[in-house]
C-alpha positions in Angstrom: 122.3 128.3 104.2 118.9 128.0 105.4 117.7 124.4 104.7 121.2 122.2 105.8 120.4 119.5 107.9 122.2 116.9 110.0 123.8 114.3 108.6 121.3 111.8 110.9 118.3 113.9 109.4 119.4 112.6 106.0 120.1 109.2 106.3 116.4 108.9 108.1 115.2 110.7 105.5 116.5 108.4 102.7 115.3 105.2 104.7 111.8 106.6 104.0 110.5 106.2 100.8 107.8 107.5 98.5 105.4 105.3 99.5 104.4 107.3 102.7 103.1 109.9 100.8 101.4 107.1 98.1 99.8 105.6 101.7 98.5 109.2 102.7 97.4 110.1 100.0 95.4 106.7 99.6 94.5 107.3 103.1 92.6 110.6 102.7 90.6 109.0 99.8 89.0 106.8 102.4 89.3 104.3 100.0 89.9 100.5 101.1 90.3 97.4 99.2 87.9 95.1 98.1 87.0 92.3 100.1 89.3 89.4 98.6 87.3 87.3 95.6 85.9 90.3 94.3 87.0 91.1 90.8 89.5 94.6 90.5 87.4 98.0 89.7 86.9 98.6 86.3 87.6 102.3 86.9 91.6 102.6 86.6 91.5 104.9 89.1 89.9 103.1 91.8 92.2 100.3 91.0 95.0 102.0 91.6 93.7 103.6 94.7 92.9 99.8 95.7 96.9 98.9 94.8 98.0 102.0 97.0 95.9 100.9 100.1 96.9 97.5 100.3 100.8 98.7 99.5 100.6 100.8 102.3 98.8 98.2 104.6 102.0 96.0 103.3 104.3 98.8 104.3 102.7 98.8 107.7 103.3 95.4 108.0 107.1 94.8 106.6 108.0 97.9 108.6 106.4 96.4 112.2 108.5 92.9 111.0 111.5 94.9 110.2 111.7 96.6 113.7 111.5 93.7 115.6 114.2 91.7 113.8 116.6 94.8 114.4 115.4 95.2 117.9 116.2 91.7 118.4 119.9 92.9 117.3 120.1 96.0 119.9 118.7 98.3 117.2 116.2 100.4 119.0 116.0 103.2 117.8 114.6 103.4 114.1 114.8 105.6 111.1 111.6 108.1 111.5 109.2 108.4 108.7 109.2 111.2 106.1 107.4 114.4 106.5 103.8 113.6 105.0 102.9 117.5 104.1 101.3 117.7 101.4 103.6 119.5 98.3 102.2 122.9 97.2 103.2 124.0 93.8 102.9 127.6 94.6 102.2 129.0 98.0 99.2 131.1 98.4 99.4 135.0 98.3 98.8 135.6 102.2 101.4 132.1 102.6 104.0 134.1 100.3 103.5 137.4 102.2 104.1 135.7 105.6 106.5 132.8 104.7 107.7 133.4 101.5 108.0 129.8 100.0 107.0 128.3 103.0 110.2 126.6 103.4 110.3 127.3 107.2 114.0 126.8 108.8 114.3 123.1 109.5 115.2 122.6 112.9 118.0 119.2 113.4 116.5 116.6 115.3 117.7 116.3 118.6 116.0 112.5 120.0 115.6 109.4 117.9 117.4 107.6 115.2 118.3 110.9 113.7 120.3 112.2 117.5 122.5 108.4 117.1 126.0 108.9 115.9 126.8 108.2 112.4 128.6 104.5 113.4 125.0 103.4 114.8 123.2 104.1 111.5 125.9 103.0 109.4 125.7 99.7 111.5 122.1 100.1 111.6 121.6 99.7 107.9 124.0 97.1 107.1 121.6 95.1 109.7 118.5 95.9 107.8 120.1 95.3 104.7 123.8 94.6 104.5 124.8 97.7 103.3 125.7 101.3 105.6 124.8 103.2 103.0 121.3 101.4 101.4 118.7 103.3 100.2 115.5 102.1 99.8 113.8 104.3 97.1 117.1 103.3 94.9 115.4 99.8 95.1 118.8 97.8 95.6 118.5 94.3 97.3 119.1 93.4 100.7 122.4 90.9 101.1 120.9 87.4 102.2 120.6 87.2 106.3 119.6 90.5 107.0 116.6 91.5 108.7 114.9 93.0 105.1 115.7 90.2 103.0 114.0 87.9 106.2 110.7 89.7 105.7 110.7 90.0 102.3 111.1 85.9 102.4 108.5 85.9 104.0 106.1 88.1 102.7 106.7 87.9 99.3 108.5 84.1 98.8 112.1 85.9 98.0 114.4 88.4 99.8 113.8 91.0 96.7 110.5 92.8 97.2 108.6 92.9 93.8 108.5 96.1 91.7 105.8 98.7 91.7 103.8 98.7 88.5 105.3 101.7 86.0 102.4 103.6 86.3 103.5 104.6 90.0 106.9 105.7 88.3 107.5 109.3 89.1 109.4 109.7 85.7 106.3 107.9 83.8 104.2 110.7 85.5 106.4 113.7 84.9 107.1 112.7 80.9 103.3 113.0 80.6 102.8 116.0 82.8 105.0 118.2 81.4 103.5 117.3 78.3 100.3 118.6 79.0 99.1 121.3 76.6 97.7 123.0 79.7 100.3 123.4 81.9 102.6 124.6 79.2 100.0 126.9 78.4 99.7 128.4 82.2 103.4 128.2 82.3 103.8 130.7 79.4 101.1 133.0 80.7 102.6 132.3 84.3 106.4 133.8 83.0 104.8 136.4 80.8 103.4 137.7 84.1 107.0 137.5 86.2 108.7 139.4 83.1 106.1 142.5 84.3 107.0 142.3 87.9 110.7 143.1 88.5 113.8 142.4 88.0 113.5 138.2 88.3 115.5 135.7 85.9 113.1 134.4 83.3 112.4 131.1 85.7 111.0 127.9 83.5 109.5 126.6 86.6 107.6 127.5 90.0 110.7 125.1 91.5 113.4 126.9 89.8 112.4 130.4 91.4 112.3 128.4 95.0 115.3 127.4 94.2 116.7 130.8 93.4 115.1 132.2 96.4 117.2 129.8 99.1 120.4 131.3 97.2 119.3 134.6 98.2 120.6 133.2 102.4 124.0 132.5 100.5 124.7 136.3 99.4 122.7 138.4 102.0 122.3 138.8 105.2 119.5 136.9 106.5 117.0 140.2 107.1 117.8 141.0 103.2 117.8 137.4 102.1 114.0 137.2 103.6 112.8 140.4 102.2 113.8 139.3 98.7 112.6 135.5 99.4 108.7 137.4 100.5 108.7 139.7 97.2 109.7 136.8 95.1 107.3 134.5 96.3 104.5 137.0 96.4 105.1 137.7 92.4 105.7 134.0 91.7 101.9 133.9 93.7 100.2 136.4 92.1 101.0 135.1 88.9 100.0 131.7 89.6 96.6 133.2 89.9 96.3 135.6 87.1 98.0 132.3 84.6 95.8 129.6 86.0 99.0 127.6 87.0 97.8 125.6 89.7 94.1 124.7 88.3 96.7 123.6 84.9 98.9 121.5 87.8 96.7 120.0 89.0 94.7 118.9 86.1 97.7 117.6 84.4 98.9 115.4 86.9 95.4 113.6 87.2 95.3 113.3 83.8 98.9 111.8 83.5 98.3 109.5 86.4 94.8 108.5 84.5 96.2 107.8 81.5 99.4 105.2 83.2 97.0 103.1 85.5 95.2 102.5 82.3 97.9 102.0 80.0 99.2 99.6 83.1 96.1 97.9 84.1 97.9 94.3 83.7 100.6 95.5 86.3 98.8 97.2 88.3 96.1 93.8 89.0 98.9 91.9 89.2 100.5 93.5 91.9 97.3 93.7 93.6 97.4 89.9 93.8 100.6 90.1 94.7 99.7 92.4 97.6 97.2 90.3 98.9 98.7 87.4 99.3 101.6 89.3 101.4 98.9 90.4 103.3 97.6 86.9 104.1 101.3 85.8 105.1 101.4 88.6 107.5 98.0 88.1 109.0 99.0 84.0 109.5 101.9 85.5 111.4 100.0 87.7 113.8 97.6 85.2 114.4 100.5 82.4 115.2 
């Protein structure tokens, strides 16, 4: 199978969270928060983008605090961050020629956090946060005395971080995308198209023919398994086009991310505040 990885790869993986991709994407906006006393944007949009820079400037911070306490313990090697790439629904017809569904062979990591033998990150994450197998997108608490639950004291005034507003919910998002009158439109067109270009399972989603296609290293031989990956992905492409699928993507998620930091705008300022004053605790640090 194509895509296994290292048991170290995992665990580094889970120890990032979404919110590196939130910051990069906030990040190529070029958008930065308010100076503080100014009221919040009235656009919903630019309110968000305001709550995602100062999360990730938050992030930045925690993560430098975090660090330090474990280094203080002997802990220096450190979970790396998530890949940052940004998703593509559907690959592009030359990308699907060449790579098929760009899922490129992942190659284990041989220095780092991810080369340490499982006993070092099992006793690196009951450090952080009392527990070898924590996961910080699940959102669990840290046990008292351990190096997360000291920065969150500090930051935030407890050892539990305050939740994100719903409205950066990826379930909130997907109820409303899928919704979307558009994409389900494109999708129809998109799988009218497939049934006219071979022999391929009627697929309900761009995902579920990726998914087929990394079954194809289970049954064939790796030559075999790539031609069938590159013809697959080239139809699933060419389709995309002729359906409109990635103009109806795209489209739907800004409008279901639109329509939750309105419906959230309470949270979402609230947090902001919330953010800020983290920030201030942070900056009173550096400058001790």
């Amino acid at each position: 199978m194509r895509r296994a990885r290292t048991t170290g790869t995992k665990r580094a993986a889970r120890y990032s969270i979404t919110i590196a991709a939130l910051i990069a994407a906030a990040a190529a906006t070029g958008w930065l928060a308010p100076p503080v006393g100014e009221a919040p944007p009235a656009d919903p949009n630019a309110l968000a983008q305001q709550a995602l820079d100062l999360e990730g400037r938050v992030y930045h911070a925690a993560t430098t605090r975090e660090h330090h306490c474990m280094e203080k313990q002997g802990f220096t090697a450190h979970p790396d961050d998530a890949d940052l790439s940004d998703y593509i629904l559907v690959p592009t017809l030359d990308e699907a020629a060449e790579h098929g569904f760009v899922n490129a062979e992942e190659e284990a990591a041989t220095s780092g956090f991810t080369a340490k033998p499982v006993a070092y990150q099992d006793a690196y994450f009951t450090a952080l946060a009392g527990d070898p197998d924590w996961d910080r997108a699940s959102g669990a608490p840290p046990l008292p005395g351990t190096c997360l639950a000291q920065v969150n004291e500090r930051l935030y005034g407890d050892r539990i971080a305050p939740s994100r507003p719903g409205a950066f919910d990826p379930a909130n998002q997907e109820a409303l995308f899928t919704e979307d009158p558009r994409l389900i439109t494109a999708y129809d067109d998109w799988r009218a198209c497939l049934r006219g270009k071979g022999d391929h399972p009627d697929f309900a989603t761009v995902d579920q023919a990726r998914k087929h296609a990394e079954g194809f290293y289970e049954d064939d031989d790796y030559t075999e398994a790539r031609r069938k990956e590159l013809a697959l992905a080239v139809d699933v492409s060419v389709c995309a086009s002729g359906s409109g699928l990635r103009e109806a993507y795209r489209a739907a998620r800004e409008s279901a991310r639109a329509t939750l930091y309105e419906r959230f705008r309470p949270q979402i300022t609230t947090w902001c505040e919330t953010l800020r004053t983290a920030l201030d605790r942070a900056d009173e640090d550096a400058d001790a």
